[in-house]
N, CA, C, O and CB atoms as a CASP TS submission, in Angstrom:
PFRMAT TS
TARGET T0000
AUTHOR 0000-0000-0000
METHOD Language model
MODEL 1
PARENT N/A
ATOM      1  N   UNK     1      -9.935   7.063   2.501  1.00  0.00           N
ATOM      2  CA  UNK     1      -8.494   6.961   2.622  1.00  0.00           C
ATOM      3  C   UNK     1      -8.119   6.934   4.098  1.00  0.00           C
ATOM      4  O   UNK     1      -8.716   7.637   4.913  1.00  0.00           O
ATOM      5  CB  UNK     1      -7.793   8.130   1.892  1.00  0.00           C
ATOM      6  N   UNK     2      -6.956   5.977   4.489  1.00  0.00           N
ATOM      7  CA  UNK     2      -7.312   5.866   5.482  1.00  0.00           C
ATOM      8  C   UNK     2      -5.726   7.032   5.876  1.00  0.00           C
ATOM      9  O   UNK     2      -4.904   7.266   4.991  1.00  0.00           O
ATOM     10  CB  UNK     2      -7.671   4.172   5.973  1.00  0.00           C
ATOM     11  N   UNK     3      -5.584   7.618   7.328  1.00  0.00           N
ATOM     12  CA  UNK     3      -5.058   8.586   7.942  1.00  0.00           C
ATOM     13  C   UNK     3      -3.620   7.948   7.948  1.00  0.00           C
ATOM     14  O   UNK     3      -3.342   6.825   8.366  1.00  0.00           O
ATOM     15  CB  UNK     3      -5.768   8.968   9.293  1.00  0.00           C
ATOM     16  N   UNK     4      -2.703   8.933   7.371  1.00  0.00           N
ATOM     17  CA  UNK     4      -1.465   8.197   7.036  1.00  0.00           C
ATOM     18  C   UNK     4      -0.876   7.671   8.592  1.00  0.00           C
ATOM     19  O   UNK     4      -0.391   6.541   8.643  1.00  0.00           O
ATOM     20  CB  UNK     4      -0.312   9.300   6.131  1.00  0.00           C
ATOM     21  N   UNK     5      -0.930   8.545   9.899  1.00  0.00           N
ATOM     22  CA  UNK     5      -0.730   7.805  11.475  1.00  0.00           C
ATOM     23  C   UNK     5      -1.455   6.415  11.561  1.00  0.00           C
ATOM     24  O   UNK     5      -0.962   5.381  12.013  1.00  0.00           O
ATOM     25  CB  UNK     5      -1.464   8.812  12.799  1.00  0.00           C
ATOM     26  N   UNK     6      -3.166   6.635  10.860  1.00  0.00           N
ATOM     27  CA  UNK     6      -3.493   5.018  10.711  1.00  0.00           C
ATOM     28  C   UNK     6      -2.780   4.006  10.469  1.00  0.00           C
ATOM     29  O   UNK     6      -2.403   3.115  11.230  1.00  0.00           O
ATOM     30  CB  UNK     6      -4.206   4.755   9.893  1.00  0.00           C
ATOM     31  N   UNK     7      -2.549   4.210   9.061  1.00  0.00           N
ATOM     32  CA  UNK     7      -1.771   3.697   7.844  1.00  0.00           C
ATOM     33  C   UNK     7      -0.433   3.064   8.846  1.00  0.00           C
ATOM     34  O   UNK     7      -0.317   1.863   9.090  1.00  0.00           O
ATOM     35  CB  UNK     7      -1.304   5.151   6.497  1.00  0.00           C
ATOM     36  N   UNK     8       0.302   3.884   9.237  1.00  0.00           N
ATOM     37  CA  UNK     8       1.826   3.405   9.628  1.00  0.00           C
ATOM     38  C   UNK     8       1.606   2.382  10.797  1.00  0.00           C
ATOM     39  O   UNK     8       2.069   1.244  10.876  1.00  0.00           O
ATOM     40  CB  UNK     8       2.903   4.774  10.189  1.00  0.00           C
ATOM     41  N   UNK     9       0.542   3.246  11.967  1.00  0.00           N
ATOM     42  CA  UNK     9       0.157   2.498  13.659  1.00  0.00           C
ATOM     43  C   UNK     9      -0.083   1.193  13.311  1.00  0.00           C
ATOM     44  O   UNK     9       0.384   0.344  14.070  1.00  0.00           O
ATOM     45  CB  UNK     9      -1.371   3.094  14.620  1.00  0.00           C
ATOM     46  N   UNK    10      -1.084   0.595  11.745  1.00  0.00           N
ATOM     47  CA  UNK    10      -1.593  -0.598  11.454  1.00  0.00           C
ATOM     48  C   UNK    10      -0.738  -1.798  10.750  1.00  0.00           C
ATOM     49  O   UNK    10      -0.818  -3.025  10.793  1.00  0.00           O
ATOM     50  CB  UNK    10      -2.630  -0.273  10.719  1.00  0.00           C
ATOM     51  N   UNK    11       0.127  -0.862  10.076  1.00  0.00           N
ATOM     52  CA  UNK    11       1.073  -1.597   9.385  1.00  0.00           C
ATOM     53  C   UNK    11       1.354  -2.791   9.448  1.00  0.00           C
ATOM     54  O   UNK    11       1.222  -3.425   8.401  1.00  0.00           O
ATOM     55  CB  UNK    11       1.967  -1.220   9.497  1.00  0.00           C
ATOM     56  N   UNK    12       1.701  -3.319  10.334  1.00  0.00           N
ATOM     57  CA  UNK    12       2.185  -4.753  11.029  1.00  0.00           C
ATOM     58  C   UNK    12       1.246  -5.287  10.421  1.00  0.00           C
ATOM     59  O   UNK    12       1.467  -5.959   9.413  1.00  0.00           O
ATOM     60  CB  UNK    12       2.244  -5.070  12.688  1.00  0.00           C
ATOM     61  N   UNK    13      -0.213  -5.067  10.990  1.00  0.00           N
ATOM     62  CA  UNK    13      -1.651  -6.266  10.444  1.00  0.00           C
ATOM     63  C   UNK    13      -1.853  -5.810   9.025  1.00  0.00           C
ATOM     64  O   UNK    13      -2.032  -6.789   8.301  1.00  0.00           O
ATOM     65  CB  UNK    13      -3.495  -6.069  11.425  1.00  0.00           C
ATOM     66  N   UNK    14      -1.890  -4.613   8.337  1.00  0.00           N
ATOM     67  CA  UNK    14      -2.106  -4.407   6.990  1.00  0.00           C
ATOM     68  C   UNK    14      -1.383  -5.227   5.974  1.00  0.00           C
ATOM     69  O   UNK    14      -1.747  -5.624   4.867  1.00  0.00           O
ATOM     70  CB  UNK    14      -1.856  -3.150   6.759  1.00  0.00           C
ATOM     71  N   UNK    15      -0.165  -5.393   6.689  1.00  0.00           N
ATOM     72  CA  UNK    15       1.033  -5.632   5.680  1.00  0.00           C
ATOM     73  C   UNK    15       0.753  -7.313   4.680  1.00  0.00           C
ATOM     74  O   UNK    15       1.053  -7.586   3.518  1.00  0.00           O
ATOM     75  CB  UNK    15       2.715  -5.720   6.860  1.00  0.00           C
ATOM     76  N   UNK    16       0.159  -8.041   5.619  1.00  0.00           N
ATOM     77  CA  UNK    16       0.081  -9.399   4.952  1.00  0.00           C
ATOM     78  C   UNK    16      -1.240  -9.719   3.884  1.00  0.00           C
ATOM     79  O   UNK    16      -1.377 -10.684   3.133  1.00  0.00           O
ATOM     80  CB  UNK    16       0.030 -10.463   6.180  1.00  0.00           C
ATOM     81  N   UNK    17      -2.340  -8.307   4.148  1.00  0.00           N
ATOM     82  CA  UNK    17      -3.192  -7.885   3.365  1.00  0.00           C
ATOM     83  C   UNK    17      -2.776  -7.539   2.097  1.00  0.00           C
ATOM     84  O   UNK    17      -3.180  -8.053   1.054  1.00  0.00           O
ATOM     85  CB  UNK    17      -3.747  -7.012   3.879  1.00  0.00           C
ATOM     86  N   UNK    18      -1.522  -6.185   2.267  1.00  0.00           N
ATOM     87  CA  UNK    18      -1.113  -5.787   1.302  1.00  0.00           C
ATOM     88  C   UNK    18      -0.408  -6.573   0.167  1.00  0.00           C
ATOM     89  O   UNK    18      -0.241  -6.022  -0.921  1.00  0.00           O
ATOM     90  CB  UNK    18      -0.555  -5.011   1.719  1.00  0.00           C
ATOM     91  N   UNK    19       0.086  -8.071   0.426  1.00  0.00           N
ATOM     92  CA  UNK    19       1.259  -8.596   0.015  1.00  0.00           C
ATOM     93  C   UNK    19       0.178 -10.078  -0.778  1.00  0.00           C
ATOM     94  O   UNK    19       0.486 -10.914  -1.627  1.00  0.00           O
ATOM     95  CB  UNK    19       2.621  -8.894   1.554  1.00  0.00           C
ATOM     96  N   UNK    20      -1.183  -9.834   0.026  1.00  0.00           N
ATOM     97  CA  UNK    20      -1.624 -10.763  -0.978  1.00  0.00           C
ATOM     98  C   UNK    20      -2.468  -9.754  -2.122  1.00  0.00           C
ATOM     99  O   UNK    20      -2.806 -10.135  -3.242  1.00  0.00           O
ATOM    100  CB  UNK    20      -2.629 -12.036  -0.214  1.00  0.00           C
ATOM    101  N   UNK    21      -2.688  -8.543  -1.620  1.00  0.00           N
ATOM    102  CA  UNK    21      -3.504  -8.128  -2.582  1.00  0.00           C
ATOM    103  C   UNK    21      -2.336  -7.395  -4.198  1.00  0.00           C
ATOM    104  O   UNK    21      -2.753  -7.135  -5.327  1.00  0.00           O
ATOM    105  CB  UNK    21      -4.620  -6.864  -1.624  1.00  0.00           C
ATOM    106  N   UNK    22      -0.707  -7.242  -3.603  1.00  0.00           N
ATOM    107  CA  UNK    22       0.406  -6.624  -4.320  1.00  0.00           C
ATOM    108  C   UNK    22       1.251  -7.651  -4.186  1.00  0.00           C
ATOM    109  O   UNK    22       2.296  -7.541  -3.546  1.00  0.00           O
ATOM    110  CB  UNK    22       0.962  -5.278  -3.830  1.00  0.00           C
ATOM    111  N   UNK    23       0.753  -9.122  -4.978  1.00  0.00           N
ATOM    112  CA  UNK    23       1.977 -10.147  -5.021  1.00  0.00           C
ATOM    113  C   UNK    23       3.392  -9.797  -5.922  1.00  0.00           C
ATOM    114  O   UNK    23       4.368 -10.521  -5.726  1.00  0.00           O
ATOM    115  CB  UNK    23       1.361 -11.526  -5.653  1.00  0.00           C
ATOM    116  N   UNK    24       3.445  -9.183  -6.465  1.00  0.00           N
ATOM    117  CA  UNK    24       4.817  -8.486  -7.502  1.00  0.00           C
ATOM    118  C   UNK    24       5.563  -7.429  -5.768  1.00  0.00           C
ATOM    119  O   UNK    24       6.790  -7.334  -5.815  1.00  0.00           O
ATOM    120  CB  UNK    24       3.850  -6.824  -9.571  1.00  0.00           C
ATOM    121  N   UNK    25       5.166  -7.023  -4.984  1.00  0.00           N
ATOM    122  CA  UNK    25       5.790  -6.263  -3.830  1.00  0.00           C
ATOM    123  C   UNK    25       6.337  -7.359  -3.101  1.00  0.00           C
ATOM    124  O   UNK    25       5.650  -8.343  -2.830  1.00  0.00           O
ATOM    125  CB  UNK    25       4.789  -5.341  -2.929  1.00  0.00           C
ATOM    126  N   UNK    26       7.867  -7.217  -2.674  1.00  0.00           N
ATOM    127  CA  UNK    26       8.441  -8.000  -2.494  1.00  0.00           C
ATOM    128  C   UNK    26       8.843  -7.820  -0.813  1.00  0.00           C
ATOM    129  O   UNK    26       9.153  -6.681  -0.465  1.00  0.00           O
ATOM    130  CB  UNK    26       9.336  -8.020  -3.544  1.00  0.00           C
ATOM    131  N   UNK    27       8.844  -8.627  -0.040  1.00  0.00           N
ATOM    132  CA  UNK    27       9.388  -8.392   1.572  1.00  0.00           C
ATOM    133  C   UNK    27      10.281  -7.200   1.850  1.00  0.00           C
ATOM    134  O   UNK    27      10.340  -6.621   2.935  1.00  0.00           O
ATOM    135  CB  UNK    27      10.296  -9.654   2.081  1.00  0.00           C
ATOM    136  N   UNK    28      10.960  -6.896   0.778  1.00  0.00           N
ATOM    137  CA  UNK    28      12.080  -5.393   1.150  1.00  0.00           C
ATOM    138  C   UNK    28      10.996  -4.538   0.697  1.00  0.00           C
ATOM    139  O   UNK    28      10.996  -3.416   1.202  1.00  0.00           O
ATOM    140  CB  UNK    28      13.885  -5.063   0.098  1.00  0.00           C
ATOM    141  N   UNK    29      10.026  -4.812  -0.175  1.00  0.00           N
ATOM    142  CA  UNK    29       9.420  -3.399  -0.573  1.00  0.00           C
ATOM    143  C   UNK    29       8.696  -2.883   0.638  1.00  0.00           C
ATOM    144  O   UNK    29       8.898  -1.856   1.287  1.00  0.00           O
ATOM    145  CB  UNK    29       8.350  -3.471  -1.868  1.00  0.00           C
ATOM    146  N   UNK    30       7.869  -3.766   0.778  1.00  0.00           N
ATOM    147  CA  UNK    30       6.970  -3.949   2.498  1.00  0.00           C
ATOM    148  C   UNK    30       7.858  -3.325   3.557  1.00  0.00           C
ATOM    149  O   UNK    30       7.342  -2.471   4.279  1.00  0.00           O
ATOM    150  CB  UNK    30       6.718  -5.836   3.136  1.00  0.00           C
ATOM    151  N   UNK    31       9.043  -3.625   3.724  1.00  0.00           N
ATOM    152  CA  UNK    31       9.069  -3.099   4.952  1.00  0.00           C
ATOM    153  C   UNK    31       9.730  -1.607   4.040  1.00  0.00           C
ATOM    154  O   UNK    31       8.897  -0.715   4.200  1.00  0.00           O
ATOM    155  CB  UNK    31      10.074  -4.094   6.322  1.00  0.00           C
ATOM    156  N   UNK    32      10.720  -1.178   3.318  1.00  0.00           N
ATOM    157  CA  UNK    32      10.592   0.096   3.032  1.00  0.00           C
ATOM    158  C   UNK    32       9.597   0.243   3.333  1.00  0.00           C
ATOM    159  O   UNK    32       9.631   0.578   4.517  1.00  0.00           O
ATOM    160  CB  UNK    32      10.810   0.552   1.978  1.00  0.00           C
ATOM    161  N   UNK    33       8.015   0.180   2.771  1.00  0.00           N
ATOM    162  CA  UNK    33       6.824   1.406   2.652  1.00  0.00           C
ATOM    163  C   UNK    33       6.916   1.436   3.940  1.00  0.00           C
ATOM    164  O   UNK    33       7.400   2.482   4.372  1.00  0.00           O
ATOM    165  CB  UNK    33       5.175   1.198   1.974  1.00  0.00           C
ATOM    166  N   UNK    34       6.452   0.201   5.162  1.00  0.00           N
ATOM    167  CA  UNK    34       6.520   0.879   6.813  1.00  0.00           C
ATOM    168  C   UNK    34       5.231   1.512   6.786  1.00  0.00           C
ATOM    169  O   UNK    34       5.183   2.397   7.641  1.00  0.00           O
ATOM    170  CB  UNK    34       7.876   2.161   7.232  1.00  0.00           C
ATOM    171  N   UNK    35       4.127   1.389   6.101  1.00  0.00           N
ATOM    172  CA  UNK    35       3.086   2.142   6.600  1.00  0.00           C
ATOM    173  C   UNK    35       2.896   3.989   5.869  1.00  0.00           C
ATOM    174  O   UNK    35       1.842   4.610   6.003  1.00  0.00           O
ATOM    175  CB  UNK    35       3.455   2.070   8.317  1.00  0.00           C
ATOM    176  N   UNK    36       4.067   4.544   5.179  1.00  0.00           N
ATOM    177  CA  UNK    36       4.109   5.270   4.603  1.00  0.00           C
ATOM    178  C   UNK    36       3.464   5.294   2.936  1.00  0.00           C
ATOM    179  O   UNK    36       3.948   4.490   2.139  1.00  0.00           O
ATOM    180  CB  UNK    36       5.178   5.411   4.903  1.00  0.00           C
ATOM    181  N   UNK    37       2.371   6.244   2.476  1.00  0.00           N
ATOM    182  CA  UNK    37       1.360   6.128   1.759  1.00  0.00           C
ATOM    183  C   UNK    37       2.618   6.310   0.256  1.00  0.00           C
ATOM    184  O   UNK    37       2.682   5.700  -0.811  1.00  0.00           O
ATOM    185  CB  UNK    37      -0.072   7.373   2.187  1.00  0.00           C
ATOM    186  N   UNK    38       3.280   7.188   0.715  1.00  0.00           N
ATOM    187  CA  UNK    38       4.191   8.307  -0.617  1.00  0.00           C
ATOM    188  C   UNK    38       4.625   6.957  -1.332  1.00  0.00           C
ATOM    189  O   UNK    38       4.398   6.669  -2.507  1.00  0.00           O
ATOM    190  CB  UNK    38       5.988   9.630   0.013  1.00  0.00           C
ATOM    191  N   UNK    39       5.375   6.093  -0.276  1.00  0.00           N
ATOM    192  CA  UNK    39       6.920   4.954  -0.905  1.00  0.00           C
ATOM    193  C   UNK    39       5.701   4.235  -1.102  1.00  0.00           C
ATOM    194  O   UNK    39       5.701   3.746  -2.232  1.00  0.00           O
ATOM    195  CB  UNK    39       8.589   4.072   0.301  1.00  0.00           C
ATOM    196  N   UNK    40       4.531   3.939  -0.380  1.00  0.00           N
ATOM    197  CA  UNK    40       3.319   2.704  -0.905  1.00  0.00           C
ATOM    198  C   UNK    40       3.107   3.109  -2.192  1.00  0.00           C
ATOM    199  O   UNK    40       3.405   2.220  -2.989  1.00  0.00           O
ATOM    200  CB  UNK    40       1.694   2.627  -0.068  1.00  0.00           C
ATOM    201  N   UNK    41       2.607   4.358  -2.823  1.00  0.00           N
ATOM    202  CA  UNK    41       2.361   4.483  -3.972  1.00  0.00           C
ATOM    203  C   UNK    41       3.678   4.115  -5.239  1.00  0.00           C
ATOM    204  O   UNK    41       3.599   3.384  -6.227  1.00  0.00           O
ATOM    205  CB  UNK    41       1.847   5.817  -3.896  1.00  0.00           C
ATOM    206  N   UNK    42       4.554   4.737  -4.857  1.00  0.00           N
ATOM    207  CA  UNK    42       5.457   4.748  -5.684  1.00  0.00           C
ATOM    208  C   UNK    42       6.087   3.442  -6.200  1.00  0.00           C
ATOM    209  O   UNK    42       6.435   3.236  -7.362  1.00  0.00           O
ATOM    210  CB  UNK    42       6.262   5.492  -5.184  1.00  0.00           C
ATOM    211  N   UNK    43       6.223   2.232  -4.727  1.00  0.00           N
ATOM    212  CA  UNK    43       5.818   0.880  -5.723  1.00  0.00           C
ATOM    213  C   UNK    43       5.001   0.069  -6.066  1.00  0.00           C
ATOM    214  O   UNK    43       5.303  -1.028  -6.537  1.00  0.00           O
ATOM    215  CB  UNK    43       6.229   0.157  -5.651  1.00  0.00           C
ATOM    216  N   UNK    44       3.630   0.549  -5.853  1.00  0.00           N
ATOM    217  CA  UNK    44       2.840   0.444  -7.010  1.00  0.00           C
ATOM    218  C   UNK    44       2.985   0.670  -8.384  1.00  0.00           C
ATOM    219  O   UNK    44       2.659   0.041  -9.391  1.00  0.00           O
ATOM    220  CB  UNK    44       2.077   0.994  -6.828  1.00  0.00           C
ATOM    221  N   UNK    45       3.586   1.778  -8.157  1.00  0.00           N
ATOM    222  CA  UNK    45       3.829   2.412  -9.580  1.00  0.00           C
ATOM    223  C   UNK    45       4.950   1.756 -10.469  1.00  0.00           C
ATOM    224  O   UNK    45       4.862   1.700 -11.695  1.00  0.00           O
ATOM    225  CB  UNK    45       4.234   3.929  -9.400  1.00  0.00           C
ATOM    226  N   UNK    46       5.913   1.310  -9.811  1.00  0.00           N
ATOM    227  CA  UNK    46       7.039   0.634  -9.950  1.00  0.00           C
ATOM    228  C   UNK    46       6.995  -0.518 -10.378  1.00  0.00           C
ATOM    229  O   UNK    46       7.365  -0.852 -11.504  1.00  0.00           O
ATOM    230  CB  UNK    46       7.627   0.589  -9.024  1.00  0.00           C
ATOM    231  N   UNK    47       6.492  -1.326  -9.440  1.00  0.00           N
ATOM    232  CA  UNK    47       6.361  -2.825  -9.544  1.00  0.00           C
ATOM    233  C   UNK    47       5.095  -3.132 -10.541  1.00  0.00           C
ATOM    234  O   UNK    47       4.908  -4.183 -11.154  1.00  0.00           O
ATOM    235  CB  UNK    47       6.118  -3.512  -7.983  1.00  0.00           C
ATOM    236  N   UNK    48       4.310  -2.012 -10.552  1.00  0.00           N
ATOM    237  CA  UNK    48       2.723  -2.478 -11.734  1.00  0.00           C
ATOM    238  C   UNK    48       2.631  -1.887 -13.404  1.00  0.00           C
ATOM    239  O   UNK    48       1.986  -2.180 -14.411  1.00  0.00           O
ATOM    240  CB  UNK    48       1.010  -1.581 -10.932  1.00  0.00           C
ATOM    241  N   UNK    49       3.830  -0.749 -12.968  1.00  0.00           N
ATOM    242  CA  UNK    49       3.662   0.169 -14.391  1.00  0.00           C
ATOM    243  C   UNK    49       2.208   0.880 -14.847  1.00  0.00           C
ATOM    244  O   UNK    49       1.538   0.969 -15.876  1.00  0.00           O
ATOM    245  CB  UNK    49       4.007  -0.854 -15.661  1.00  0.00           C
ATOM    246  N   UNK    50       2.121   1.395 -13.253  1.00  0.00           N
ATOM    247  CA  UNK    50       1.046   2.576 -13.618  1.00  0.00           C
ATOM    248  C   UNK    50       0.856   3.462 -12.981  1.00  0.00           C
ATOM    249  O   UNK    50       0.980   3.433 -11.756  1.00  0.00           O
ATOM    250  CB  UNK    50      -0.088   2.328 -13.746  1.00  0.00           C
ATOM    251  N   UNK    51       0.509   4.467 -13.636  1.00  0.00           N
ATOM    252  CA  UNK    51       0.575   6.176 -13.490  1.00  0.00           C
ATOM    253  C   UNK    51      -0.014   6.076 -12.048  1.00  0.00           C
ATOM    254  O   UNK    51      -0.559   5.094 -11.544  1.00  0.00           O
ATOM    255  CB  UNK    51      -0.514   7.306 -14.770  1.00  0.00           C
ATOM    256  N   UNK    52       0.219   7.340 -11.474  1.00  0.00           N
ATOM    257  CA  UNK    52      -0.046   7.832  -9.844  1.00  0.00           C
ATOM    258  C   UNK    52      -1.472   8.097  -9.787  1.00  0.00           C
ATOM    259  O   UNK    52      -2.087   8.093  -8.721  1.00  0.00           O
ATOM    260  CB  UNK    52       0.809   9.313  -9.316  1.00  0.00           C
ATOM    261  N   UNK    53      -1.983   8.317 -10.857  1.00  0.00           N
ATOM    262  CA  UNK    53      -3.485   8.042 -10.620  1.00  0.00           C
ATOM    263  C   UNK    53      -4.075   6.865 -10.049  1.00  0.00           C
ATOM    264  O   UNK    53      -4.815   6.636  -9.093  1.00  0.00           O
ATOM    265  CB  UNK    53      -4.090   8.104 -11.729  1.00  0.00           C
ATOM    266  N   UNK    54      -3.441   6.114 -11.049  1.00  0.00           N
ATOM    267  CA  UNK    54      -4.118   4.336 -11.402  1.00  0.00           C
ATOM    268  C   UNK    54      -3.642   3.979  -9.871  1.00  0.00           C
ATOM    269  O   UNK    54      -4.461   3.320  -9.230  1.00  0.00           O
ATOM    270  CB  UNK    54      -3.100   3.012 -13.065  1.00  0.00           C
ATOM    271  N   UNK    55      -2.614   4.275  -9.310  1.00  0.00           N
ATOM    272  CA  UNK    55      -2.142   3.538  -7.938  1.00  0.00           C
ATOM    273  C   UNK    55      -3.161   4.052  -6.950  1.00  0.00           C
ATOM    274  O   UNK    55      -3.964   3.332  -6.355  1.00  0.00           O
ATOM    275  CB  UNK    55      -0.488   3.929  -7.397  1.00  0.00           C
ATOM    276  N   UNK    56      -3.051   5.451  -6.819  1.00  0.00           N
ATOM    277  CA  UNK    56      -4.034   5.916  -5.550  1.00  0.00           C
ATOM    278  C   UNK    56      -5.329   5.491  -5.614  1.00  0.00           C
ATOM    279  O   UNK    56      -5.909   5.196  -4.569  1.00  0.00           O
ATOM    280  CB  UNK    56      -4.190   7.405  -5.390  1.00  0.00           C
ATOM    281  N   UNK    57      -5.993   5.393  -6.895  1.00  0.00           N
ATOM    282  CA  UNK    57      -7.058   4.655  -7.241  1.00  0.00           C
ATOM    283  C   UNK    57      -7.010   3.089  -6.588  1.00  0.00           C
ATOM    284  O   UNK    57      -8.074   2.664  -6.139  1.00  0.00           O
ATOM    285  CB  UNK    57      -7.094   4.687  -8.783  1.00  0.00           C
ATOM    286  N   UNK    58      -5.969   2.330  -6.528  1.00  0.00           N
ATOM    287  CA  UNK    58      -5.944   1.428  -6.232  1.00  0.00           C
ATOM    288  C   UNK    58      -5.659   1.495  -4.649  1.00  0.00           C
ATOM    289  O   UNK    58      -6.293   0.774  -3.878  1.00  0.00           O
ATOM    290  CB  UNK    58      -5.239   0.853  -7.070  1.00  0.00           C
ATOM    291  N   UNK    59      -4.858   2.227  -4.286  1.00  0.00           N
ATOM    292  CA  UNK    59      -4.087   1.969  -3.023  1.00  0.00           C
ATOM    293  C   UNK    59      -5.742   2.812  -1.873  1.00  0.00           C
ATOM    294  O   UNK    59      -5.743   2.829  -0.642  1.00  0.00           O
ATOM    295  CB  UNK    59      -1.961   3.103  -3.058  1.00  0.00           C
ATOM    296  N   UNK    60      -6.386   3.128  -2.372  1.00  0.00           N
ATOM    297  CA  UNK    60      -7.585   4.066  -2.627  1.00  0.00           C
ATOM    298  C   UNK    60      -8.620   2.866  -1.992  1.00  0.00           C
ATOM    299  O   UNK    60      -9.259   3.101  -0.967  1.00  0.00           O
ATOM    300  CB  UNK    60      -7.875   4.649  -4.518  1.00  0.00           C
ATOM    301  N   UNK    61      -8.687   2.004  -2.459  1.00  0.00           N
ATOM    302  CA  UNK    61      -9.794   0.803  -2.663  1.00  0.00           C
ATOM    303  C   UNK    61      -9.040  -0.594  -1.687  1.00  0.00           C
ATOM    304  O   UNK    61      -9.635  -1.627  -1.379  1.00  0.00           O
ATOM    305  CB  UNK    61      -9.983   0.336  -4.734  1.00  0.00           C
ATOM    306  N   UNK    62      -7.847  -0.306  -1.405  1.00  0.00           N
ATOM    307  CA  UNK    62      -7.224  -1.340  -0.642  1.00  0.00           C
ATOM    308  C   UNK    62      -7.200  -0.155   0.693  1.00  0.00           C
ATOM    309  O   UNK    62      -6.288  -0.598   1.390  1.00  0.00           O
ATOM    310  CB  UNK    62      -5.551  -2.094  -1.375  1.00  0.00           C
ATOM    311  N   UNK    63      -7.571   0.728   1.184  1.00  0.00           N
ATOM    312  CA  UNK    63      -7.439   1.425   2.279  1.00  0.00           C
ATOM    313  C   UNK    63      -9.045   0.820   2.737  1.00  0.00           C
ATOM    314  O   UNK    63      -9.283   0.313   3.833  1.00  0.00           O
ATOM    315  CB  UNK    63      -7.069   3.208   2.047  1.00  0.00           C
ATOM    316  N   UNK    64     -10.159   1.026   1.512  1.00  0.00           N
ATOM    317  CA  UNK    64     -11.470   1.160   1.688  1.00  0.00           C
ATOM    318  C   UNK    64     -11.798  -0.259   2.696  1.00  0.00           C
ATOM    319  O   UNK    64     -12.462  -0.363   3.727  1.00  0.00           O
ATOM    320  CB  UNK    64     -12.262   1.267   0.133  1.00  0.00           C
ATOM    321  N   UNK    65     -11.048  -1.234   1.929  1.00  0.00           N
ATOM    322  CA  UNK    65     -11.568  -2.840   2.527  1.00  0.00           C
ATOM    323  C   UNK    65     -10.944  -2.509   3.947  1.00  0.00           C
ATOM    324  O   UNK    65     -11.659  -2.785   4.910  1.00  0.00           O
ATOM    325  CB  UNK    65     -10.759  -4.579   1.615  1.00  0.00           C
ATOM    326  N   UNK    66      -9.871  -2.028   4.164  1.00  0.00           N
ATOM    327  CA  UNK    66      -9.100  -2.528   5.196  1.00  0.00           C
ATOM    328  C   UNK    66      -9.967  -1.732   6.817  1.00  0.00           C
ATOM    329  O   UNK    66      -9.653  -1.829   8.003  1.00  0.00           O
ATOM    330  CB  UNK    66      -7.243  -1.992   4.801  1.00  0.00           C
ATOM    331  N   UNK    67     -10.862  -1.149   6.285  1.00  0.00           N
ATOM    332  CA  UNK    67     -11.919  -0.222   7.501  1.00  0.00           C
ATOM    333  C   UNK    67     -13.031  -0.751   7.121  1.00  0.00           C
ATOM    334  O   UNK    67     -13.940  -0.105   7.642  1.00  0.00           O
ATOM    335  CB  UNK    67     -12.088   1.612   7.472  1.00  0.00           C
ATOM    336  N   UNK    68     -13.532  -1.791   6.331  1.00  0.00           N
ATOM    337  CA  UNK    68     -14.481  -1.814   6.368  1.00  0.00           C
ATOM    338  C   UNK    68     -14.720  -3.368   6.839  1.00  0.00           C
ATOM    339  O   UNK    68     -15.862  -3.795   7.004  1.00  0.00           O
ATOM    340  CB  UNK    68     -14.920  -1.242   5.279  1.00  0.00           C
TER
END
């Protein structure tokens, strides 16, 4: 998981990662999250219709690629 200061400092370059890997997340959702993990999860949860497990699991595995 990557360090939520990561997370926000990277944002800018993550973001076009995030938007192909969360095509239902829409340009307002993106910039709400801003790099923040809480509002990232929550539209996951929103926009996919799945439990806070299933997201961090996911948001989990999209942190993993993005360091590796």
């Amino acid at each position: 998981m990557l360090n939520q200061d990561i997370l926000k400092g990277k944002w800018k370059q993550i973001k076009g990662e995030a938007q192909k890997k969360w095509g239902k997340l829409t340009d307002d959702d993106l910039d709400q999250i801003n790099g923040d993990r809480e509002i990232f999860l929550g539209k996951i949860q929103e926009n996919y219709g799945v439990a806070r497990e299933e997201a961090e699991e996911m948001l989990d595995d999209f942190e993993r690629d993005q360091v590796s």
